[in-house]
C-alpha positions as CSV (number, residue, x, y, z in Angstrom):
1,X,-16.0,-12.6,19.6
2,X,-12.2,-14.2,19.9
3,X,-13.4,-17.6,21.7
4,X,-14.3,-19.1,18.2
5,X,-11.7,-22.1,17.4
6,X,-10.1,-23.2,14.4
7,X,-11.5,-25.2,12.0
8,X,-9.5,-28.1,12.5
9,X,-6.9,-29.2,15.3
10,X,-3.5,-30.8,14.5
11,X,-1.7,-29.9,11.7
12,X,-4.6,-28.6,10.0
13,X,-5.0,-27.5,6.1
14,X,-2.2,-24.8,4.4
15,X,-4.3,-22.6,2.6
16,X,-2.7,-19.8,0.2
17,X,-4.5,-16.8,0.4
18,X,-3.9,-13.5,-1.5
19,X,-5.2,-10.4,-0.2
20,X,-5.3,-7.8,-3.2
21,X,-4.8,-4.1,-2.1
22,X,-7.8,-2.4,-1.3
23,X,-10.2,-5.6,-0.2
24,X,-12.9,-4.7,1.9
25,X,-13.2,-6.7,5.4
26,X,-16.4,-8.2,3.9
27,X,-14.7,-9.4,0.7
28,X,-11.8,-10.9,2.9
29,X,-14.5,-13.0,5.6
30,X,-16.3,-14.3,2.4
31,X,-12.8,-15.2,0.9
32,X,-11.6,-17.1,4.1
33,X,-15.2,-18.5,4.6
34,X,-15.1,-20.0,0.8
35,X,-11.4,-21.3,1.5
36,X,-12.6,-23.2,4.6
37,X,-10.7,-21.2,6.8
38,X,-13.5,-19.8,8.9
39,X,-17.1,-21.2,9.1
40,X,-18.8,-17.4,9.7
41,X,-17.5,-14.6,7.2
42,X,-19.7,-12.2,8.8
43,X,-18.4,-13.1,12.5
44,X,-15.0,-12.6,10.9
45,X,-15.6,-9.0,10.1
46,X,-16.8,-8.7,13.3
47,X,-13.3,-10.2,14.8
48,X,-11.5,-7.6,12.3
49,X,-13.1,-4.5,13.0
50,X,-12.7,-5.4,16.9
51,X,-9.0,-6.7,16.6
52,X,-5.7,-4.6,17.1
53,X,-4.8,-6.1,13.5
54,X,-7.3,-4.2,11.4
55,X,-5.0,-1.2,10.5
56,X,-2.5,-3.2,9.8
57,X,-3.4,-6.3,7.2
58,X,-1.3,-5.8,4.0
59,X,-1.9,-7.0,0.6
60,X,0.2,-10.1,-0.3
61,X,-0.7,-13.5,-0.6
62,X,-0.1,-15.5,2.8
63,X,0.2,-19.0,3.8
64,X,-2.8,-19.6,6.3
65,X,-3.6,-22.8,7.8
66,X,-7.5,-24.8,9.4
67,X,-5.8,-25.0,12.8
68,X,-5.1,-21.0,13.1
69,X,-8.1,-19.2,14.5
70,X,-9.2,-15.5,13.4
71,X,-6.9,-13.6,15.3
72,X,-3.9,-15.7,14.2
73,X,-4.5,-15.4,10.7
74,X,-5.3,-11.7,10.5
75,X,-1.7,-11.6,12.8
76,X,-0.2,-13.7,10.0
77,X,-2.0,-11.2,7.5
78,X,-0.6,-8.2,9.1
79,X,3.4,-9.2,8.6
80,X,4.4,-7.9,4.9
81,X,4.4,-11.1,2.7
82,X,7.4,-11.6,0.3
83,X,5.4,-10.8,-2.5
84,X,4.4,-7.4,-1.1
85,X,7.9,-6.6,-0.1
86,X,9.4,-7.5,-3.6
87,X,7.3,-4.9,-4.9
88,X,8.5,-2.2,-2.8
């Protein structure tokens, strides 16, 4: 499930995602799918429901990049983003 590669290699894209509190894993594979982040939003709930990460993702809005694969974004997703932390 993890051997999927980034979209891009190099440097890759910066995306800004935000994650609003409460998405659903489907909502968030469709939102990195429609971004260009990941080609399969279905094969990225897959990733998140089998990942170490799923308990931990936190709303925010996060800097994500093409050349970051699944596991690294969700990794990226589960560190509190300033926004997130401002609010507590």
């Amino acid at each position: 499930i993890f051997t999927e590669p980034a979209i891009s290699t190099g440097t890759g894209r910066t995306v800004t995602v935000t994650i609003p509190r409460g998405m659903s894993a489907n909502e968030m594979g469709e939102l990195l799918a429609n971004q260009g982040l990941v080609e399969d939003s279905k094969l990225f709930v897959l990733q998140y429901y089998a990942s170490e990460y799923r308990k931990d993702i936190k709303p925010g809005t996060f800097e994500l990049s093409t050349n970051m694969t699944a596991e690294e974004m969700m990794k990226v997703m589960a560190t509190p983003s300033d926004t997130e932390e401002e609010k507590e």
